[in-house]
C-alpha positions in Angstrom: 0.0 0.0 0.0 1.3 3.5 -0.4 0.7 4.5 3.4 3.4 1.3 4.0 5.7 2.4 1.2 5.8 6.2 2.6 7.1 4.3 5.9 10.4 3.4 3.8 12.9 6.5 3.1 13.9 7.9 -0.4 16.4 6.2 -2.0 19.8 8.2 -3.3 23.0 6.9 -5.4 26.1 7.4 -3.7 27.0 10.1 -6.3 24.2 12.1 -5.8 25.8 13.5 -2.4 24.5 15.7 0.3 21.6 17.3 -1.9 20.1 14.1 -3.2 16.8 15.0 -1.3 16.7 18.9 -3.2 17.9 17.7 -6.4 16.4 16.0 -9.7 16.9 12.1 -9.3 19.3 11.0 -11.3 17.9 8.0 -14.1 20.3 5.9 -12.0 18.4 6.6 -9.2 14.6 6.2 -11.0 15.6 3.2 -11.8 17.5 2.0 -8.1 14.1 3.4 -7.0 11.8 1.3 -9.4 13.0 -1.8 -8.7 13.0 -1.2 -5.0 9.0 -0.1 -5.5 8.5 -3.1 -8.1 9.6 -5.7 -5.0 7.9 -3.9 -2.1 4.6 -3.5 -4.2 5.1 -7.5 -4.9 5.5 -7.0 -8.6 8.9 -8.3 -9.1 9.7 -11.0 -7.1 13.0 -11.2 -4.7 14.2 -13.8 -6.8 13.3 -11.6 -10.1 15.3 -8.6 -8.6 18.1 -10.9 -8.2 18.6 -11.8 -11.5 18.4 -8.3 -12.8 20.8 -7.1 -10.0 23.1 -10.1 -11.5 21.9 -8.7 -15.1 23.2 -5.3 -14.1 26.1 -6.6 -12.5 27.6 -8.3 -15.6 26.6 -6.1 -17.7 29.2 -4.2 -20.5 27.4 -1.2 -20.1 28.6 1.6 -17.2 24.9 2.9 -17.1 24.2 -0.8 -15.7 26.8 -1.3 -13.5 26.3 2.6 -12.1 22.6 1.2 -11.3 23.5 -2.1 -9.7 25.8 -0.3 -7.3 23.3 2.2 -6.3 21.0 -0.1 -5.4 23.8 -1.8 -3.2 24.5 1.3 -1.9 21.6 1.9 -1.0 20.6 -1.2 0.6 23.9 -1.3 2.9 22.6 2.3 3.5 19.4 1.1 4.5 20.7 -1.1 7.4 20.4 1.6 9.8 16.7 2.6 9.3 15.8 -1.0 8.8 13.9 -0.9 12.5 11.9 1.7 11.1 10.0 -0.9 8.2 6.9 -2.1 7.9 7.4 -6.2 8.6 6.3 -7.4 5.2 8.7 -4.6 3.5 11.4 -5.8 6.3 11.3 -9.4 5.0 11.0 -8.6 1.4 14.3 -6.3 2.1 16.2 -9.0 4.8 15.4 -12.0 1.5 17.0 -9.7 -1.0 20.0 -8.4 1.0 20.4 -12.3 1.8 20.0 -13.4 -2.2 23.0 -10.8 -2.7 25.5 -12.4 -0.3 23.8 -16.1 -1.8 24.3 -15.3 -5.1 27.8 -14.0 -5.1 26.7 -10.3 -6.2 28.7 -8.1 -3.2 32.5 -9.7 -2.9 35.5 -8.4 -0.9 34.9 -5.3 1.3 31.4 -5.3 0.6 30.7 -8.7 1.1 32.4 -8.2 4.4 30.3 -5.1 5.3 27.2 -7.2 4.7 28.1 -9.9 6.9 28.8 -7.5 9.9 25.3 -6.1 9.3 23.8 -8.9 9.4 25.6 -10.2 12.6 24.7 -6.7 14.2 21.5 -7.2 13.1 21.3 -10.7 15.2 22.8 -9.8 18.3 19.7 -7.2 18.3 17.6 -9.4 21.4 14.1 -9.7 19.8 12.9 -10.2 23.3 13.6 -6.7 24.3 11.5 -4.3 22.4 10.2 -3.7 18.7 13.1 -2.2 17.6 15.6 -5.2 18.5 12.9 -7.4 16.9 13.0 -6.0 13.8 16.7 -5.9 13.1 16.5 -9.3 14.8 14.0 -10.3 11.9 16.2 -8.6 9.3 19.3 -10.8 10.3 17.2 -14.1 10.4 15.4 -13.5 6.8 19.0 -12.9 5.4 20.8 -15.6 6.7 18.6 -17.4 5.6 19.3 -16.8 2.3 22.6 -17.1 2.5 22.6 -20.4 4.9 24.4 -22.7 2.1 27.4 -20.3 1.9 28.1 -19.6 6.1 30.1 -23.0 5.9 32.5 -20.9 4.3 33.2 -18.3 7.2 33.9 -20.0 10.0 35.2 -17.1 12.0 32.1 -15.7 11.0 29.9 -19.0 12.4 31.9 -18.0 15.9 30.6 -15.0 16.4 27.2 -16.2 15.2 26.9 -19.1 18.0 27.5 -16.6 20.8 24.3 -15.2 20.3 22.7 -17.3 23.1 19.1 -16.4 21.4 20.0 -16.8 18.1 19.4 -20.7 19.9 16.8 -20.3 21.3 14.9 -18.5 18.3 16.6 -20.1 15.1 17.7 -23.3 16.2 18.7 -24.5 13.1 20.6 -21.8 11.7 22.3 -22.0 14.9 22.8 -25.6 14.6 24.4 -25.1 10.9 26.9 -22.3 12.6 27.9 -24.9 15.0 28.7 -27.7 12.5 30.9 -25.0 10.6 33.1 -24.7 13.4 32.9 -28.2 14.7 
């Protein structure tokens, strides 16, 4: 609904700077901004926006490539408001930053920023106020996504299975950490 969409904060590319909310949107932007409405209005599908974020990724083209890391941008961007979100627009966004550490589409520093949000995101007690269950909720939807692929962190599966209720509320997820590290 648009009432739930006005819940979620403009989107900006990271070239756009300090005046992104005074300025013209760049077409980099529109589009960042299009497929972000497409998923949240539920017509493009997480996996959908995947595969064009992969499309984009690959692509020859520097328009493509500009839009692909704008909408990375401004997903890692995000992180920090993600408490703020209507739950089925939390989800939607938790499944898609997920599919981008699944499928391979953030690497290196970025890949590493990710994971740290989404660790931050689970030491977040959902027990202890809406706020903490959201980011909670945000970190559980992602790793999800990305379950098949935390074999290859273990350092990473160590700091995941000191989160005492990260046991208690994802027992399996907590269960594939465990095995990682033996």
């Amino acid at each position: 609904s648009t009432e739930r969409l006005a819940a979620l904060p403009a989107v900006s590319s990271p070239e756009s700077g300090a005046d992104a909310n005074v300025s013209e949107p760049s077409d980099i932007e529109v589009e960042a901004n299009e497929m972000f409405h497409m998923v949240y209005t539920k017509q493009l599908s997480v996996g959908d926006a995947t595969q064009r974020l992969k499309g984009y990724k690959s692509s020859s083209t520097q328009r493509d490539q500009d839009v692909f890391r704008c909408i990375v941008h401004n997903l890692m961007d995000e992180v920090r408001l993600f408490h703020k979100y209507p739950e089925a627009e939390l989800v939607l966004t938790g499944r898609l930053f997920g599919s981008m550490v699944q499928h391979h589409l953030v690497a290196s520093i970025p890949l590493g920023i990710a994971l740290r949000y989404v660790l931050e995101s689970l030491r977040k007690d959902p027990d202890v106020g809406t706020s903490n269950s959201k980011m909670f909720t945000f970190g559980r939807v992602a790793l999800e996504q990305f379950r098949a692929r935390i074999m290859e962190w273990p350092q990473y599966c160590s700091h995941l299975v000191q989160i005492p209720h990260l046991a208690r509320h994802c027992p399996p997820l907590f269960a594939d950490a465990q095995r990682t590290i033996g």
